[in-house]
C-alpha positions in Angstrom: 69.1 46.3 -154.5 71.3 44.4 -152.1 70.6 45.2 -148.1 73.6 44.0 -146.6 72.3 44.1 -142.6 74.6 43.2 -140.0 77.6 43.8 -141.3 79.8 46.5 -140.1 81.4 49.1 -142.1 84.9 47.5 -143.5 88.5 48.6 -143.2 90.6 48.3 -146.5 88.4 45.5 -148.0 90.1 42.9 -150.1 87.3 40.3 -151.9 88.9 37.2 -152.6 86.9 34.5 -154.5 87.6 30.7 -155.4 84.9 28.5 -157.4 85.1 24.5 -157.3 85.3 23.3 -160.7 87.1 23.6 -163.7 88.9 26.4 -162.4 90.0 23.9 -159.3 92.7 21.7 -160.2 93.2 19.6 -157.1 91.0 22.0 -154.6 94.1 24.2 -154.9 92.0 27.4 -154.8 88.6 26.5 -153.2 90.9 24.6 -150.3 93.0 28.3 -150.2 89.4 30.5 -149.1 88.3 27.7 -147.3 91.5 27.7 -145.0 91.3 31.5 -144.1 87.2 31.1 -143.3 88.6 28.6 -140.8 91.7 30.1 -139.8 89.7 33.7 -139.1 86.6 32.2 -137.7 84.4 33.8 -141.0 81.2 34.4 -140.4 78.3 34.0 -143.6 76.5 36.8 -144.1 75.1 36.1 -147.7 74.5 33.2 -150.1 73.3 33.4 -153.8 69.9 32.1 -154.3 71.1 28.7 -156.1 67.6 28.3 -157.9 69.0 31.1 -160.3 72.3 29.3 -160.8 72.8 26.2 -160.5 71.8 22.9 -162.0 71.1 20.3 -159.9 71.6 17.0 -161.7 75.2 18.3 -162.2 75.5 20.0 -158.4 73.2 17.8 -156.7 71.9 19.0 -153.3 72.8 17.0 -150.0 70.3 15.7 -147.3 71.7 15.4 -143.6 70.2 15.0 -140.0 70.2 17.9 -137.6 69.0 16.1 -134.4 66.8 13.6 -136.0 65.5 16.5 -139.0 66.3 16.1 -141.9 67.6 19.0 -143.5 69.0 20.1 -147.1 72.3 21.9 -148.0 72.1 23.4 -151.7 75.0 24.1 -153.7 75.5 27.8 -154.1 78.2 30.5 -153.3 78.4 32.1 -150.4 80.0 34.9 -148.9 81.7 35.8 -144.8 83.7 38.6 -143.6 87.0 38.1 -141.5 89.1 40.8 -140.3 92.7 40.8 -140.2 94.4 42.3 -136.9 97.8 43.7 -136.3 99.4 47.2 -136.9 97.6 47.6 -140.1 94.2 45.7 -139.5 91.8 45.4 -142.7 88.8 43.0 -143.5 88.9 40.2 -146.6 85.6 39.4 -148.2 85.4 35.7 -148.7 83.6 34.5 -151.6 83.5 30.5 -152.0 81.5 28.4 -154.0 80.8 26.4 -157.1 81.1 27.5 -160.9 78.1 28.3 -161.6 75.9 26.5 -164.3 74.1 29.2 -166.2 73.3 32.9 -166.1 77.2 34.0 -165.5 76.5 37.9 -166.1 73.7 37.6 -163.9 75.7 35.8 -161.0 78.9 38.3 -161.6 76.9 41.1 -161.3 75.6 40.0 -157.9 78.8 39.2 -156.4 80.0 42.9 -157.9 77.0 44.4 -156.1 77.8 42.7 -153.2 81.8 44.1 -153.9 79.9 47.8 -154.5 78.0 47.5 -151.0 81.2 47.0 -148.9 83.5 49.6 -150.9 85.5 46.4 -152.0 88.7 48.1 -153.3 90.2 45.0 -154.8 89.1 41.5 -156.0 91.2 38.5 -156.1 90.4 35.2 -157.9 92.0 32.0 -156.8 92.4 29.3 -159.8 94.3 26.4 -160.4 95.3 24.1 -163.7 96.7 21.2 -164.5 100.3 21.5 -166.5 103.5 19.8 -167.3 105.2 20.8 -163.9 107.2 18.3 -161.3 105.9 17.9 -157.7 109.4 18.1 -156.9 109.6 22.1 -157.6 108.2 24.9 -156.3 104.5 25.2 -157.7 104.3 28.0 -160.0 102.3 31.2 -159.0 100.9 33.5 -162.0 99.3 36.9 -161.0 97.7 38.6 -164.2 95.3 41.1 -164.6 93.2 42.6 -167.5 93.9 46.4 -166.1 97.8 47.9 -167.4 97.6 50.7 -164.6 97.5 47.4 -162.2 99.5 45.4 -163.9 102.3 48.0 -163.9 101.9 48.7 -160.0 101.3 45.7 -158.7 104.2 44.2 -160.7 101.6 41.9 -162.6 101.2 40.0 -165.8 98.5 42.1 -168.2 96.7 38.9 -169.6 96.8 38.5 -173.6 94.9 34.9 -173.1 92.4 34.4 -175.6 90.5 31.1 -175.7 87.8 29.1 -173.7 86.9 30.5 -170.0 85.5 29.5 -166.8 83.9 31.6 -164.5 87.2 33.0 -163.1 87.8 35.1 -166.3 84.3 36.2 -166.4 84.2 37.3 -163.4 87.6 38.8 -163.6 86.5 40.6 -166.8 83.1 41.9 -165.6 85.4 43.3 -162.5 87.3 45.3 -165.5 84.2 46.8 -167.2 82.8 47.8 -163.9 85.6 49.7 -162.9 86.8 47.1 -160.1 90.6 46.6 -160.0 90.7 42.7 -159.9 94.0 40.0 -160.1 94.0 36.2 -160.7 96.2 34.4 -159.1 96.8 30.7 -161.1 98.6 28.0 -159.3 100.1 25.3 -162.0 99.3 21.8 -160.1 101.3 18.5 -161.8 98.5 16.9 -164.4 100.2 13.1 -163.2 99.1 13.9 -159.9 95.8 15.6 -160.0 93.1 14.4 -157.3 92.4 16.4 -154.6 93.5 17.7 -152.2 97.1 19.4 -153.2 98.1 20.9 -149.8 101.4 22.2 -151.5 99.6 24.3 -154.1 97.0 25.8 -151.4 100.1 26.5 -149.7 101.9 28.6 -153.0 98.3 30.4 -153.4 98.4 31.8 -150.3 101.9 33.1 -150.4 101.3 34.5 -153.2 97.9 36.1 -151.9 99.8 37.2 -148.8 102.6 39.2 -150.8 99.8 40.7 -152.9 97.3 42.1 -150.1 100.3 42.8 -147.5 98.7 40.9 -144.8 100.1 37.8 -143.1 97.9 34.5 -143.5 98.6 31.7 -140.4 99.4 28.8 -142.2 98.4 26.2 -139.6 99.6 22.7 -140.6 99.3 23.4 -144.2 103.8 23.5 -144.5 103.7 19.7 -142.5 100.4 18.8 -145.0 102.6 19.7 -148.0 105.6 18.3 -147.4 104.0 14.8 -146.1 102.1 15.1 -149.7 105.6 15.6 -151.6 106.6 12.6 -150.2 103.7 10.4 -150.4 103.9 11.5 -154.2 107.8 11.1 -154.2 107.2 7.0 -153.4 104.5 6.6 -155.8 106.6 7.4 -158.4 109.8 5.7 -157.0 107.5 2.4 -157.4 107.3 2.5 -161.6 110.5 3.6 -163.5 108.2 4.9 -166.1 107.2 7.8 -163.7 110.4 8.0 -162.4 111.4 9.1 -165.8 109.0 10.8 -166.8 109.2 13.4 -163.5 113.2 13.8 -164.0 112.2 15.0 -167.7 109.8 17.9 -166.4 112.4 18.3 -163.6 115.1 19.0 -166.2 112.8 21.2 -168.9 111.5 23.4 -165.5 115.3 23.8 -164.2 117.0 24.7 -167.7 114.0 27.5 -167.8 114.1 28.4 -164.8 118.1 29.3 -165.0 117.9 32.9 -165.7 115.1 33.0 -163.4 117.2 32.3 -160.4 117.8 36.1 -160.0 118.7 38.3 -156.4 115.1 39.1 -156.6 113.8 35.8 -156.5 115.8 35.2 -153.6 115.3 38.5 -151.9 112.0 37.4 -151.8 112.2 34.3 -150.3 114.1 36.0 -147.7 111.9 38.8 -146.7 109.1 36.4 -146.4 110.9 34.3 -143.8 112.1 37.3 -141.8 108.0 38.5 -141.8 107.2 35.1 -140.3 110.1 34.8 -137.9 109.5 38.3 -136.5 105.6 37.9 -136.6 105.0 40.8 -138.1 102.8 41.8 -140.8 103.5 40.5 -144.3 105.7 42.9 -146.1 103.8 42.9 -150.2 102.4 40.9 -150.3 84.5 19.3 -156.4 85.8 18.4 -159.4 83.1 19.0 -162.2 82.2 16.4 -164.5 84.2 17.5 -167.3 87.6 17.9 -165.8 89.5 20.8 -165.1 91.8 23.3 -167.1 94.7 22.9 -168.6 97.4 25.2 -169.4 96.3 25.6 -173.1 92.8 26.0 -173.1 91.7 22.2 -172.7 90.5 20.3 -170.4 91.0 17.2 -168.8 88.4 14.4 -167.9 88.2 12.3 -164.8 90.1 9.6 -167.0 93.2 11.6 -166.0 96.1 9.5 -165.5 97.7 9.5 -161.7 99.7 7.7 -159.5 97.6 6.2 -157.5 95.5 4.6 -159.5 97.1 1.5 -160.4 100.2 3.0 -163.4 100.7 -0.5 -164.2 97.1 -1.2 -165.7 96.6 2.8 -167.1 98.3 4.5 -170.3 101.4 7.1 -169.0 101.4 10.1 -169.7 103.7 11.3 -172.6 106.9 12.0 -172.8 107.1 16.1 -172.9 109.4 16.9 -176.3 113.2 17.3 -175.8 113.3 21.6 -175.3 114.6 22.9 -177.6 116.3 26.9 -176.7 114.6 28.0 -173.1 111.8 25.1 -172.2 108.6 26.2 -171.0 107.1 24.2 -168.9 104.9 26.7 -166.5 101.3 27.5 -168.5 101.6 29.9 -171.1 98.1 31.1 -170.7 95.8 31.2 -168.1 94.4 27.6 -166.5 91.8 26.4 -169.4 90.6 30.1 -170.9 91.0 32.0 -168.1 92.1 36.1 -168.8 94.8 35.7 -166.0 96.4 32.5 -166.3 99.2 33.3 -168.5 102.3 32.6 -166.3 103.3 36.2 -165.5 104.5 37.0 -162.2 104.9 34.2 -161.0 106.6 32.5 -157.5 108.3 30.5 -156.2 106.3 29.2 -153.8 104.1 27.8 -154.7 92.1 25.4 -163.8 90.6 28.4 -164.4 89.8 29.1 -167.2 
């Protein structure tokens, strides 16, 4: 039995959830939930006990000195409640934390309880994975779920993934059995350029949440933050003709796919989104783990991963992505690393589960 005490009784509420990990391809999603607790001033009113969860010569636990005591943070998920004002004001339920390390029934079913308690009507799952997609271009955006209904009215991807998981298509699938409509949302973050933090792909989350939920998220510096890491990226590869190459080949496979995607709709969007934030108004629809993250089929990727900034002259490149044949694919074609919900679906324009 869960005794939630102190929390009042929620308008509308949306749970979103992120989990550090393999489902956290540059702190895409955990860095999303983290910026509206800061932005909304959340408030924690529950943690999961991380005894039950969590082990800690993988997640270790951190000392630190509160006025001369020292005190210890364990790693565990926890959970705050901010509430969005405006004309149409509802709450979010923000669940953050680390994929967990055993019992994953056990730990979904507390978070659903939790969802049950607060007359949740929706969950959404923040993931991202590492692909073969250019920093130059927008960061793709998929939105799938397991339920038809809501994939139908919420103009979603239904998932047909099948493969490994991670804790966001666990939990997304034991929201499904319980009855809980739930969405992930999969950000595809470039695999050449994958340490933390990736300001531009927290940035194409929440764009993406914000159309979803129909609320409008303050974005704070996060535009300046992505465009100063676009162009820190841009020089590193400028400096190796290898790169250089090697980016204009995932630029040209992403363009000639992405023709018959350039649509009025695509653009429509774009547009109503800027006329929301120039008017103020309310949206109108809208730690690394040890074994890598996911990939956008199935695998993983180690810390080994090749990047920029490590040094390209003294590390093997990546390879060369095959000429495309008709139509080149080069968003995921299923969810970040085994997720149910990271097949590139609905995806946008702005912007590792599995």
């Amino acid at each position: 039995m869960i005794e939630l005490e102190g929390v009042p009784e929620l308008i509308d509420p949306v749970m979103v959830a992120a989990f550090e990990g393999w489902n956290d391809a540059g702190d895409a999603a955990s860095a999303a939930v983290a910026h509206l607790d800061s932005e909304w001033k959340g408030e924690v009113f529950a943690a999961l006990d991380a005894e039950d969860y969590y082990d800690f010569q993988v997640n270790r636990p951190t000392v630190w000195l509160d006025g001369g005591v020292r005190k210890v943070t364990w790693p565990t998920t926890r959970l705050s409640v901010v509430r969005v004002g405006g004309d149409k004001p509802r709450d979010l339920v923000l669940v953050r934390g680390i994929e967990p390390s055993m019992r994953w029934r056990s730990f979904c079913n507390e978070l659903l309880g939790f969802a049950h308690e607060l007359g949740v009507e929706l969950v959404v799952i923040l993931g991202a994975l590492l692909g073969d997609t250019p920093h130059t271009r927008p960061v793709p955006v998929s939105g799938v779920t397991s339920d038809p209904d809501l994939a139908q009215r919420m103009d979603l991807e239904e998932t047909k993934y099948e493969g490994p998981t991670g804790i966001v298509g666990i939990l997304q699938e034991a929201c499904t059995h319980a009855g809980v409509p739930a969405v992930s949302l999969w950000a595809a973050v470039p695999h050449y350029v994958s340490q933390p933090p990736n300001p531009k792909a927290t940035l194409a989350l929440l764009n993406r949440l914000e159309d979803l939920i129909d609320v409008r998220i303050p974005l704070g510096e996060l535009p300046d933050d992505a465009r100063a890491w676009q162009v820190g990226v841009d020089q590193l590869a400028a400096e190796d003709s290898e790169v250089a190459e090697y980016v204009q080949t995932l630029e040209e496979a992403r363009d000639t796919a992405e023709l018959p995607e350039a649509s009025g709709e695509a653009i429509a969007r774009e547009f109503e989104r800027y006329l929301r934030r120039r008017d103020g108004g309310p949206a109108g629809g809208p730690a690394g783990s040890p074994g890598g993250h996911a990939t956008a089929d199935g695998g993983d990727t180690g810390s080994g991963a090749w990047n920029p900034k490590d040094n390209p002259g003294g590390r093997t490149r990546p390879p060369k992505p095959p000429k495309p044949e008709a139509g080149p694919e080069t968003e995921p074609e299923a969810e970040p690393g085994a997720e149910p919900g990271a097949e590139p679906g609905a995806e946008d324009e702005d912007s590792s589960d599995g």
